[in-house]
Each structure stands twice: as C-alpha cells, then as structure tokens.
C-alpha positions in Angstrom: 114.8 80.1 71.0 115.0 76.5 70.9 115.3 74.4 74.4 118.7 73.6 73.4 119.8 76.7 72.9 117.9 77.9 76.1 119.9 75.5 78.5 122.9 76.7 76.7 122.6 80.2 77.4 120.7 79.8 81.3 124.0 77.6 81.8 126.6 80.2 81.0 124.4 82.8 82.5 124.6 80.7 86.0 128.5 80.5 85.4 128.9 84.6 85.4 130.1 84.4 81.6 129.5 88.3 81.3 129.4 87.6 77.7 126.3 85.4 78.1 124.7 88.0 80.4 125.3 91.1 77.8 123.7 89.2 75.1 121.0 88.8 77.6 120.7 92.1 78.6 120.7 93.3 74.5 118.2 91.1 74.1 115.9 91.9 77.0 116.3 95.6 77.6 113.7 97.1 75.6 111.3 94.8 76.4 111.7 95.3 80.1 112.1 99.1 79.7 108.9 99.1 77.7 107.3 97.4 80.9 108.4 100.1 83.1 107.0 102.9 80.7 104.0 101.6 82.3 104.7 102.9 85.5 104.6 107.1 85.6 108.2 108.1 86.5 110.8 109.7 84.3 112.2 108.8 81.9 116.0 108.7 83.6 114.3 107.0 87.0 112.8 104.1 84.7 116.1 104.0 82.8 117.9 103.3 86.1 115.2 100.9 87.8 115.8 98.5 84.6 119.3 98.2 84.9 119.7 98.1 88.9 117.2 95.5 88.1 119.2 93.5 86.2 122.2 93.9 88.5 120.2 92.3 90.9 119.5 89.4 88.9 123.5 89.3 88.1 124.2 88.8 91.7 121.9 85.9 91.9 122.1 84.3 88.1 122.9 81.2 89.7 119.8 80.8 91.2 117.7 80.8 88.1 117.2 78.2 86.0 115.4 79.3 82.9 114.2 82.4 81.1 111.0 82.3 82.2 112.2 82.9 85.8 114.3 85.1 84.9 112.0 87.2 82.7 109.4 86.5 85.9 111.8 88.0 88.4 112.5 90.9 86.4 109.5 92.1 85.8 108.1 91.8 89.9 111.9 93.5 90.8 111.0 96.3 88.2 107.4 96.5 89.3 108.3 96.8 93.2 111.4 99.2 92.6 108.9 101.3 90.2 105.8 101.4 92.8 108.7 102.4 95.9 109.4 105.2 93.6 106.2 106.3 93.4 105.3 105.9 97.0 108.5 108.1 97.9 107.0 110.5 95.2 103.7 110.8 96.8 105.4 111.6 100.7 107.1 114.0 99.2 104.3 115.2 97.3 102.6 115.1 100.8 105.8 117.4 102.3 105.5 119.6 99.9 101.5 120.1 100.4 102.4 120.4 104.0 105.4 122.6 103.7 103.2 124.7 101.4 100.3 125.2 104.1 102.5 126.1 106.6 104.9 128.8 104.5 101.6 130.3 103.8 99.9 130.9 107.6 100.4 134.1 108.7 102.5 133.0 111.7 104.9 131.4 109.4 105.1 134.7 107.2 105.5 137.1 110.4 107.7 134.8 112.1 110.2 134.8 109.2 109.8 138.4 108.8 110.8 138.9 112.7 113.7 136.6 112.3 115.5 138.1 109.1 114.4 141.6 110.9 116.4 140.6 114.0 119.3 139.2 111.7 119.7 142.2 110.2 119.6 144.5 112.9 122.2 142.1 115.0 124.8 142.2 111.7 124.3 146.2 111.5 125.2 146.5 115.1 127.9 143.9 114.9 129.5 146.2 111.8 130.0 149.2 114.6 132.3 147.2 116.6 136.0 146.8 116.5 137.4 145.2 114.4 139.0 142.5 116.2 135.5 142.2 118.2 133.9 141.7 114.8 135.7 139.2 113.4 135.6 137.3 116.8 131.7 137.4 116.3 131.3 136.3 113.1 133.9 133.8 113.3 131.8 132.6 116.4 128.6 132.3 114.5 130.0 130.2 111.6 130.4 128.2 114.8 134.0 128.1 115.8 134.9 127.4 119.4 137.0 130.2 121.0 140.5 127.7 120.4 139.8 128.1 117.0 139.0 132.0 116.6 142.3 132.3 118.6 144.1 130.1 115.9 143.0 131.5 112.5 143.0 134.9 114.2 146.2 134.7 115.8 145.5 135.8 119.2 145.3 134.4 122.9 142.1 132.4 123.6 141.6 134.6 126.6 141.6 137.2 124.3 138.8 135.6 122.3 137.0 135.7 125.5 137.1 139.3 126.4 136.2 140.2 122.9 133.2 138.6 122.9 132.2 139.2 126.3 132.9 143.3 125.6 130.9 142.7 122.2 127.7 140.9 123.7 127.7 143.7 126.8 127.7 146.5 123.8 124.8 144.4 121.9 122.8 143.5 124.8 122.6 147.6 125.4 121.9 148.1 121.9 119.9 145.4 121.3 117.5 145.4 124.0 114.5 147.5 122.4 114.7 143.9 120.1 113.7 142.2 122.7 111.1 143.9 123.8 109.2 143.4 120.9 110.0 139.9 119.8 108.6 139.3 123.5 106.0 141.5 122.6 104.9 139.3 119.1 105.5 135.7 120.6 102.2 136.6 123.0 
C-alpha cells in the first residue's frame, strides 16, 4: 500500500465512511483472527473478540491516524479481551474444582439426601389434605402471598388464612417424627 493511498484510506476511515471501514475490515480480518488462534479459546469466543474488537476501534476511528496504529491497537484490544477470557475461564475452572470437592463430602451427600427426604415426605402429606388446603399450600410455596392465592383461587383472603393455618396444625402433627431426626443429624 503506497503512502498515498494509506492517507487516503486512514482519512475516510476517520470520517466514518462505512465503506472505507468494510474494506478494512476484509482486508484485516484474517490476519487478526489468525492472531487470536493464538490464544486457547473457541473457536466462536475468538470469532467474537475479533469483531467486538473492531467495533471498538469503529467508535474511536477518529483518533487514529495510520494503519500501524490501528493494526497496533487491534492487536493489544484482541490480546487483553482474549487473556480476560481466559482468566474468567480459569475462576470458573476454580468453581467448578470447588463445587466438585464440596458435592463430593459426605456432609454435602447426606445433607442433600435429608433435604429431598424431607421434600418428599412434606408433598406426600400435603396430597392427604383438602383440596382447597392443597392448592393453598402449594400455591404458597411457588411463593404467592395470601392476596394472590385468594385471587387466582377465587376465595376470601381470610379464607387463605384458615386454610393454611388448619394445613400447617395437620402437618406439624404429622410431621413431627421429621423433626426429630433432622435435629437428630444436624448434631
């Protein structure tokens, strides 16, 4: 490229002629994207960091005022997006290691086991109530407030109320062996 045709093209580049700037980006592309192939991320992550990287230089053609800084901030904006990628790779990598140790201890395995034990149990008694009771339960742990278990079941909020407070006295009694042995296992 002679230095004619250089000023040429970093001058409608610095105008936003988007014509200037596709030609650019033809021309450029694979050499960039072959930069990134140096960095080990997929194929689709590098494919993105080169052309948010040449967004950013879009936004701020003006500012550049020949190829060589162009080319120069292109490749340090692909380097830096490239090695955040990796570092946000390698915590997660470090979650997952952690995650892993944790799901499995033993505590983790018998805790879990307690919990889905206790789910169970609660939904099996919940199935023996009314059915007006029911559905005021389960609407109640989706995590409705009492106003709106009265509206989509079309009764009285103080009807809500004595529903579940007729449910919870029937689960407590039915229940309470549960309790004795989840306070039994969290010693």
């Amino acid at each position: 490229m002679t230095k004619d045709n250089e000023v040429h093209i970093i001058n409608e580049l610095q105008q936003g002629d988007k014509n200037a700037f596709k030609s650019f980006y033809l021309k450029y592309y694979k050499l960039f994207r072959s930069f990134a192939d140096n960095f080990d991320l997929s194929s689709d992550i590098l494919d993105d960091v080169v052309q948010e990287s040449f967004i950013k230089y879009w936004e701020r053609c003006e500012q550049f005022a020949s190829i060589e800084m162009i080319k120069g901030y292109l490749y340090s904006t692909i380097r830096n997006q490239c090695i955040n990628h990796l570092k946000h790779k390698q915590v997660r990598v470090k979650h997952v290691d952690a995650q892993l140790k944790e799901m499995t201890s033993h505590e983790f395995f018998y805790d879990k086991i307690v919990k889905e034990e206790v789910h169970a149990e609660l939904y099996e008694q919940i199935e023996t109530l009314g059915t007006k009771a029911k559905q005021v339960l389960y609407l109640s742990l989706k995590g409705l407030k009492n106003e709106e278990i009265a509206s989509q079941l079309e009764i009285g909020t103080e009807t809500v109320k004595t529903h579940k407070k007729r449910a919870y006295k029937i689960l407590r009694s039915k229940l309470k062996n549960i309790r004795l042995i989840i306070s039994f296992l969290s010693v």
